[in-house]
N, C-alpha and C positions, 0 to 999 in steps of 0.2 A: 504493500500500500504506500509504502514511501523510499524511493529511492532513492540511492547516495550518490554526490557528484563534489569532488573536490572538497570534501570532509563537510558538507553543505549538505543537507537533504533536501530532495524535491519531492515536491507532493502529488499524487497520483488523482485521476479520476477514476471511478468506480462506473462504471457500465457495462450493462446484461451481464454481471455478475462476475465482470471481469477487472482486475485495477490496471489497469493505464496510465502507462509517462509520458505525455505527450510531446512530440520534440517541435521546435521551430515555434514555440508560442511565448509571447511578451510573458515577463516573469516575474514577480515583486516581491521581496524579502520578508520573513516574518522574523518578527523580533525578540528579545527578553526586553518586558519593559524596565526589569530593575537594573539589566546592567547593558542595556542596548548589544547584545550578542545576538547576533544572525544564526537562527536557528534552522531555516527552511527558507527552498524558496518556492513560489508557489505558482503553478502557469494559469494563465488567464484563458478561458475558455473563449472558443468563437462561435459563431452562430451555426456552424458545420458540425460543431461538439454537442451543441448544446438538440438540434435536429437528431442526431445519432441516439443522442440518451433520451430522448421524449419517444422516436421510433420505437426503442428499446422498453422503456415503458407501455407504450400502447401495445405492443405483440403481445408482453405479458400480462396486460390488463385483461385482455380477449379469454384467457385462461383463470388467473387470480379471481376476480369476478363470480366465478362460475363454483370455487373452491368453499366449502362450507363454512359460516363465521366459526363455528365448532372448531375447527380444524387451522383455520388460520392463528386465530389466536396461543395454536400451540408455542408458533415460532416465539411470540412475543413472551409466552410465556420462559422459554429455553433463553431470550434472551434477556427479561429481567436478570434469570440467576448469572450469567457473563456479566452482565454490569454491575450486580453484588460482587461479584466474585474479584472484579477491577475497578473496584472502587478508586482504591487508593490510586493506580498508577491514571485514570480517568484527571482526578482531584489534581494529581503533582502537574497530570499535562497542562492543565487547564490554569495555573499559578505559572507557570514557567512562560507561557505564550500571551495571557491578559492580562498578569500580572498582581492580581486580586490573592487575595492573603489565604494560607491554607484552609481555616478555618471557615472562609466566602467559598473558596473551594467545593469543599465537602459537604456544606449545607448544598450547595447548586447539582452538586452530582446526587443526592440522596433528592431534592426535588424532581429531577430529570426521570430516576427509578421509578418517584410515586406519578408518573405520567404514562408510562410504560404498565405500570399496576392498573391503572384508572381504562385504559383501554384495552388490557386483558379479561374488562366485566362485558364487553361489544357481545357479546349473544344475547343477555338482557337488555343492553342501553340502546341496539337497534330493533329492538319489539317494536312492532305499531300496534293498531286496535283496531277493535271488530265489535260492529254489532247489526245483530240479525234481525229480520222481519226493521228494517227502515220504513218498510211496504209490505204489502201483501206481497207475502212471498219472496222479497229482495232482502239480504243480506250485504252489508259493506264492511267491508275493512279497507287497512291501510297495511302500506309495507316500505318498510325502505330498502335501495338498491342505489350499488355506488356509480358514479358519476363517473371515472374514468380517469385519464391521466391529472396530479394535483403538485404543483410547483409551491416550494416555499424559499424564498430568499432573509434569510437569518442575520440579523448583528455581531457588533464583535464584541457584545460586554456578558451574554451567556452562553455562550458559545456550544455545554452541556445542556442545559436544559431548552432553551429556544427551541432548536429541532424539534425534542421531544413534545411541542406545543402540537407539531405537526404532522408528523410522519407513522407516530406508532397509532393515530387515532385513522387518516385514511388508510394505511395498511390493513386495518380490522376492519374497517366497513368495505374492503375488497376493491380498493384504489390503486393505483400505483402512483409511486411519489420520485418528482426530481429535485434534489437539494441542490441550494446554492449560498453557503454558509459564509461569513463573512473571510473575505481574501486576508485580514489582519491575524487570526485565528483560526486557522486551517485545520492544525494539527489533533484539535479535542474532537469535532466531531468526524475527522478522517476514522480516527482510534474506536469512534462510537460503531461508524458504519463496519467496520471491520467484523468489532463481534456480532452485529446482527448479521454478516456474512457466516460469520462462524454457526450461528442462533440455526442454520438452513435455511434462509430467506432464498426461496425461488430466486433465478436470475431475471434482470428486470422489472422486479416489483420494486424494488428502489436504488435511485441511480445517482451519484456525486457527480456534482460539477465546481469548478473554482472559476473566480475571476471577478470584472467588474462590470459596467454600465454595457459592453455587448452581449455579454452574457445574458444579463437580465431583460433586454429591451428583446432579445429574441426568446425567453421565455414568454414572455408577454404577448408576442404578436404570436406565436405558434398556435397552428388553429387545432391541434389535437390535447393541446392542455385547455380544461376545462374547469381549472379553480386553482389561484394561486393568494397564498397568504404571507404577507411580511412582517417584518417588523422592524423599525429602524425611526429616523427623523420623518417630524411632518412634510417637511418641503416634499420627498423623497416619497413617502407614504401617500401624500396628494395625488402625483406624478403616476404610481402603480395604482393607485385605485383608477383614475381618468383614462388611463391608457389599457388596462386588463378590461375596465368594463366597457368602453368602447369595441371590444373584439369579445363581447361577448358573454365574457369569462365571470367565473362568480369570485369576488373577491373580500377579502377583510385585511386592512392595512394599518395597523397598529404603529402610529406616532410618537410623540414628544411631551414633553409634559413642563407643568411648573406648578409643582405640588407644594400646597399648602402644612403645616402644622400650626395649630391655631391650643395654645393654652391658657387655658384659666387659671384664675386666682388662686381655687381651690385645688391645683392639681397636686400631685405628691412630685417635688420638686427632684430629690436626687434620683428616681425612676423614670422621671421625664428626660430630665438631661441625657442620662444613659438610651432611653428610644430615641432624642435627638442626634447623638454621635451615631446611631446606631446608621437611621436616616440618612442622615446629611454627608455622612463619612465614609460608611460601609461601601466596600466597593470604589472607593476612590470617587463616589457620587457619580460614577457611570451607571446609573442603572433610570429607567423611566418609572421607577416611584422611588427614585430617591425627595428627600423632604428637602427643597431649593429655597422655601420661603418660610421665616418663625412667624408666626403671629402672636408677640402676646398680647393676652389683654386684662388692660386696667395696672392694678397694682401687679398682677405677674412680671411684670419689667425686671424690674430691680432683682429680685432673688433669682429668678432665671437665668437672667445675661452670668451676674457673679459666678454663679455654680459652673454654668455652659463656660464662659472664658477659661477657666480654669481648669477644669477637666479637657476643653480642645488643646491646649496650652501642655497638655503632660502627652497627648496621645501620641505612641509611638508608630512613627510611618519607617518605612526602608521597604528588603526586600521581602514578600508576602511568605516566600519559603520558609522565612527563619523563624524562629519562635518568639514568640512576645509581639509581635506583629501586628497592630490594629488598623493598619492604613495602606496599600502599596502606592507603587505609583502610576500615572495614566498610561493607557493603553501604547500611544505612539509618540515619536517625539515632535509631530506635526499639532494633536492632539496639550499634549503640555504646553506647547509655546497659544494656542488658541486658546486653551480655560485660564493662562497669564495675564494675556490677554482682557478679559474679561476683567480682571482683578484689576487692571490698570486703567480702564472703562471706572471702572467703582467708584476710584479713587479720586481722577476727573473728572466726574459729575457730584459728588461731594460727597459720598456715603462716608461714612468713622469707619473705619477698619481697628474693630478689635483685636481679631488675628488676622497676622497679615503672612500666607504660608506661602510666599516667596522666600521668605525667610527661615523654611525649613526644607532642606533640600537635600537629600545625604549626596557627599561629594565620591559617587562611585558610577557615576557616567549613566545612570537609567532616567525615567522621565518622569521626575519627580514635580509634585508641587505639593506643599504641605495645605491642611485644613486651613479653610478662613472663613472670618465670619465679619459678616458691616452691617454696623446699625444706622440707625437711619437712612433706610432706601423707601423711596418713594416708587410707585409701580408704571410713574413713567419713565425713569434710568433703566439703562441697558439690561441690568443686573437684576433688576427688576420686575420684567418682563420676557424677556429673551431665557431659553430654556441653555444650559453653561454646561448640563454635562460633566461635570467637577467638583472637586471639593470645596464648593462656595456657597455659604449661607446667609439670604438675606434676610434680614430684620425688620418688620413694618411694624408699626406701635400702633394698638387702634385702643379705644376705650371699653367698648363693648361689646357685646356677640353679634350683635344684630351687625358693626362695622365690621365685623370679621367676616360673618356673611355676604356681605353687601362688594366686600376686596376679594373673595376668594370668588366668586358667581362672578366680578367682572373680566379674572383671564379667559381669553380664548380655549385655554386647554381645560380638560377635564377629565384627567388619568386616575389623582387620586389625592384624599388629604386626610389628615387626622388633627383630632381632637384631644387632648387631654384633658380631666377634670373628675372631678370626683360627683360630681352632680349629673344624677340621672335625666332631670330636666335637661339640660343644657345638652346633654352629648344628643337626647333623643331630637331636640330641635335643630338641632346643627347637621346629624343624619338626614332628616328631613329636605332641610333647606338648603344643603349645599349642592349646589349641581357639577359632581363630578360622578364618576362611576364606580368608585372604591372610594372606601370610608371607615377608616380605623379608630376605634373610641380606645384610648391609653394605648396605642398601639403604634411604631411608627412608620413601618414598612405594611401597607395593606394589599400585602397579596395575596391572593385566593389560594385553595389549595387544587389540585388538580381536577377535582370534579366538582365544581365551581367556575363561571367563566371568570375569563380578564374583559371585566367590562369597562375599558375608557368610553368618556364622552368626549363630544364636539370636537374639536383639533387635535384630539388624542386619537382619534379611531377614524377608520373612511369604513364602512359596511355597516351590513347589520346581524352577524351573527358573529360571534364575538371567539377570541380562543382555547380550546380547553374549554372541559364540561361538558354539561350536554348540548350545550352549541354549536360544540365539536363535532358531532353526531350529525347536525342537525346539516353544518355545512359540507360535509365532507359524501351523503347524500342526498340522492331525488327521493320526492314523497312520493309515490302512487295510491290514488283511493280505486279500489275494485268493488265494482256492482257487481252483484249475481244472482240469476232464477235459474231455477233448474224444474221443467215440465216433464 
């Protein structure tokens, strides 16, 4: 699956069940983000590649299809235990190439499993319903049946779990899937597809691709893919929705975010702080429910900020590998110099920079930016409104819930926000009222669990059936209602 060249690995694609080095194709470097070592490098697929594996796809749909969900689900089953069983070496891939801390690791690879588990229950979760005598004498039900070849184009900040958003759920509704995972992060789920080769996945029921914007834009136009799902930036996300549903195609495009954390007076101060590092920090704030925005309110201010500076002020960033590790650093070093970026936006339009994590960089050549946090941002500065992607926390001071809601309801996005407080009223009104599509009460990452969707709203999402869960189900097939008399 990955070849060696010049003490350099190259990355292979995976079609009709076969791995491929493709020679004579534009190549791009993947990196250690902690110590910028060239670890692979990875060919860019062309629209003659990317044709080949959707072919490859569609032969074996013709067949897959036809295979009972009984019996499909075995594979997935054979391959949860390979990915228990490579856990670990999964976790290290996935720290050495995104750069996110052991710890972010092995939570992401054990998420990835419970998705893999969530569509090994496909015999019950594709049941439809039936009822008899509608009419004299007619009887209806429904049934589901899979759609056909399903494209998912993946980010570089889950690199483990992301796929699994998409792949093991049309595999079980009798799909066939072409992955095109992000070119930054090749290597975790090269390593994933591997053992579902190992698992006995038919050849052709799922097929790798690498690369950039030709790769994709010829997934998109290819008229035998019949549902493709992403996830990455809104611009981006816009772009795949308008161009997939123009040709056709059924799509759900999961965006960008600029999440809220919104605390009360009442809340439990040093449990809060700790959800907020967890938010704001985890992950190098690469992630789209990372917490980008504090809100407190009222007298929360004061004891908040002091705890929060304090505890951002000790947290230990370097390389994620190492132990004691609460921070790595960003993904690329194109990525560093743009969330700097940002921080220097901040400071220019006049936010306070509490911490200021240009100032915490370990001097060992990776692409560091340490946590920071500004208070006083207003939500028309940069900082404020533009989604950073980074370890950067903004601060907006409002006085009461009702201006919490009133500042959270006016971003365009609407991925996710949390609450803290100890008051049942307040968290129940604020669920209510806030218009986003995940909603964490004491909680600071509200992500669902696998059977459950990822429901962004408005500029977070372009579709309407959402990732994961039974939405999953829901998009990955056609409905059919059957009438029936029998004289």
């Amino acid at each position: 699956m990955i070849a060696t060249a010049s003490k350099v690995e190259t990355v292979s694609f995976y079609i009709d069940g076969i791995w491929q080095t493709p020679a004579g194709r534009v190549t791009a470097e993947v990196t250690n983000p902690a110590t910028g070592e060239v670890l692979a490098h990875v060919p860019y697929a062309s629209a003659a590649d990317v044709d080949r594996a959707v072919q490859s796809a569609h032969a074996a749909y013709l067949k897959w299809r036809d295979v009972p969900v009984v019996d499909r689900v075995q594979v997935l089953y054979r391959y949860k235990s390979l990915l228990e069983q490579h856990a670990a070496e999964l976790a290290a891939t996935l720290t050495r190439e995104n750069g996110k801390t052991a710890d972010d690791s092995k939570a992401e690879v054990r998420r990835m499993i419970q998705m893999v588990e969530v569509a090994c229950g496909m015999p019950s979760l594709m049941m439809g319903d039936s009822l008899n005598d509608v009419a004299a004498g007619i009887d209806c039900k429904t049934i589901r049946q899979p759609i056909g070849v399903c494209a998912g184009i993946t980010p570089f900040n889950f690199p483990a779990m992301v796929p699994m958003w998409m792949h093991p759920f049309a595999i079980a509704c009798g799909d066939t899937f072409v992955l095109k995972p992000s070119e930054k992060v090749p290597l975790t789920p090269t390593l994933a597809v591997n053992l579902l080769h190992d698992a006995g996945l038919p050849p052709g029921v799922l097929n790798l691709l690498h690369g950039g914007p030709e790769a994709v834009d010829a997934l998109l136009h290819h008229p035998l893919v019949k549902a493709v799902s992403f996830v990455g930036s809104t611009p981006v996300a816009r772009h795949i929705y308008k161009t997939a549903a123009a040709h056709g195609k059924r799509v759900q495009a999961l965006g960008g975010a600029k999440n809220h954390l919104v605390v009360m007076p009442d809340a439990d101060m040093p449990k809060t702080v700790e959800a907020i590092i967890g938010s704001a920090f985890g992950a190098a704030g690469e992630r789209c429910l990372a917490g980008s925005v504090l809100v407190p309110v009222g007298a929360a201010a004061g004891p908040l900020l002091d705890l929060l500076v304090k505890r951002t002020k000790s947290l230990a960033v370097g390389d994620g590998s190492e132990p004691g590790i609460e921070m790595g650093p960003l993904v690329t070093a194109d990525h560093a110099r743009r969330v700097e970026g940002y921080v220097e936006k901040g400071v220019a339009e006049g936010a306070t920079p509490l911490v200021d994590g240009r100032q915490r960089k370990p001097a060992n050549g990776g692409f560091f930016l340490g946590p920071t946090i500004f208070d006083n941002v207003t939500p028309e500065m940069t900082i404020g409104r533009e989604e950073i992607f980074g370890p950067v926390l903004s601060v907006m001071r409002v006085q009461t819930l009702d201006e919490a809601i009133e500042l959270v309801n006016r971003s365009p996005f609407g991925n996710a926000t949390s609450i803290f407080t100890a008051s049942g009223k307040a968290a129940r009104e604020y669920s209510s009222r806030c218009e986003a599509g995940m909603v964490g009460v004491n909680v600071g990452v509200a992500a669902p669990m696998a059977f459950f969707p990822f429901a962004g709203w408005k500029n977070s999402f372009f579709g309407d059936l959402h990732a994961h869960g039974k939405d999953a189900v829901a998009f990955y097939t056609e409905q059919k209602v059957i009438m029936s008399r029998w004289f």
